[in-house]
Residue, then its C-alpha position, 0 to 999 in steps of 0.5 A: x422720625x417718623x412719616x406716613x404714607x399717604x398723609x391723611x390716609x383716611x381721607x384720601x382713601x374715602x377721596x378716591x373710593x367717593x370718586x369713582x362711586x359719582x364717577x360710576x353714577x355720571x357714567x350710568x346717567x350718560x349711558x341712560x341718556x344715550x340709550x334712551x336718546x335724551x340730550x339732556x341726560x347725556x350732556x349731564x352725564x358727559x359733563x359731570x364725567x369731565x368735570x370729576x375727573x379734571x378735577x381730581x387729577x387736577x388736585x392729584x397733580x397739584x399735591x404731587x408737585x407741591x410734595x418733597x423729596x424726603x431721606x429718612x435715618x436708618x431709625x426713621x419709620x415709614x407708615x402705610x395705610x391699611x384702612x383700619x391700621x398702619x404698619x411700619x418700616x425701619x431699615x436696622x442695618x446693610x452690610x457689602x460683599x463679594x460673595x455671599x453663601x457658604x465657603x463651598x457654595x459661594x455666589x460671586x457679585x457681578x458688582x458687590x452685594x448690598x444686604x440690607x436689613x428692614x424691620x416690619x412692625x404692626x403699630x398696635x397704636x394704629x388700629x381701630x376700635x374695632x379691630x380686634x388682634x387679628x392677623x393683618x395680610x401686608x399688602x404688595x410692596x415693591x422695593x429698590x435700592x437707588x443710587x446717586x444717578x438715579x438707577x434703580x437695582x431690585x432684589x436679586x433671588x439668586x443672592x437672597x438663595x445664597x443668604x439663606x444657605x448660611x442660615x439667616x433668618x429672613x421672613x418675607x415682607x409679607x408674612x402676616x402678623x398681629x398688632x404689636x408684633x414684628x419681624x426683620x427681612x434680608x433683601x439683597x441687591x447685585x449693584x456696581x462696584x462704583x455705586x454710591x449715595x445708596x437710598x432704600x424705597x420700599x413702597x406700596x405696589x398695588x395699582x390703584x395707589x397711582x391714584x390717590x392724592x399725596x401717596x409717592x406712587x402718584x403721577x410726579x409726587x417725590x418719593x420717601x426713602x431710607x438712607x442706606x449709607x448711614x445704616x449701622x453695620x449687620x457685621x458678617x453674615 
């Protein structure tokens, strides 16, 4: 299974790059107007300003509200835009414990650590003609472990530090990578001992993704997320 985010993402992107080009145009008139003192230039420009931004938060609002909550498999891959490719992600496995480190340097939960296991790929199916084998830069992405109240739990450091004392092999989310390659991250989360219905969101953490019509970060649209309690075991660490 397989979905991407945000659908259509060429169109959106040039949806939302269009937008703020006429929007930065009707400003330009509306501040010639002002300058110049012409009614006319200013009303249309004023106009034109209200008229785009209603009506792209309008639509904005709509597709977020029209959207569905969606729970992918442990082998379910979740696609994101990068312009001229996608990359995706895959949760490989999740393991619990007390403690994490070795015997002598142990790091206690104040709940129970949950380590999970997320696979990065560069789908070499997705880039342009263009492109070529370059090396690709993901972007930002923001991740949380969510469970059936509705609280969300980040990354602890603290943990992720005892981890890699044991010699695991964890490469950053963002590591670049050629078409075709991939790589596996750790991320560890402290949640309470009661937590329960665990859902992995790893999304986009840029700014402007708030923005684009149909992408989860936008104002009310539901999230996709990865189901953490169905995730073949990692075994110990």
């Amino acid at each position: 299974m397989s979905v991407f985010m945000p659908h259509f993402a060429p169109v959106v992107v040039l949806l939302f790059l269009g937008t703020i080009f006429v929007l930065g145009l009707s400003l330009l008139i509306l501040f010639y107007g002002a300058v110049r003192g012409s009614a006319f230039f200013a009303k249309l420009g004023a106009g034109a300003v209200v008229t785009i931004a209603a009506g792209y938060f309008l639509l904005l609002g709509g597709v977020s509200l029209a959207s569905s909550e969606q729970t992918l498999p442990p082998d379910g891959w979740k696609y994101f835009c990068e312009i001229d490719c996608h990359l995706a992600y895959s949760l490989v496995g999740a393991h619990t414990a007390a403690a994490l480190g070795p015997e002598l340097q142990q790091t206690w939960a104040r709940g129970k650590f949950v380590v999970l296991r997320v696979k990065t790929w560069f789908d070499p199916r997705t880039i342009s003609a263009r492109r070529g084998n370059r090396p690709l830069t993901p972007n930002r992405r923001k991740v949380l472990l969510v469970d059936d109240t509705g609280c969300s739990h980040s990354p602890s450091p603290e943990s992720e530090t005892a981890l890699a004392r044991l010699g695991q092999n964890s490469t950053p989310l963002t590591q670049p990578l050629h078409p075709g390659e991939s790589y596996t991250s750790d991320l560890v989360f402290d949640v309470p001992k009661d937590a329960r219905g665990l859902r992995l969101l790893l999304t986009e953490d840029d700014p402007e993704t708030r923005f684009m019509i149909g992408h989860e970060n936008s104002l009310l649209h539901k999230k996709i997320y990865f189901d953490v309690d169905t995730a073949p075991p990692l075994g110990k660490l």
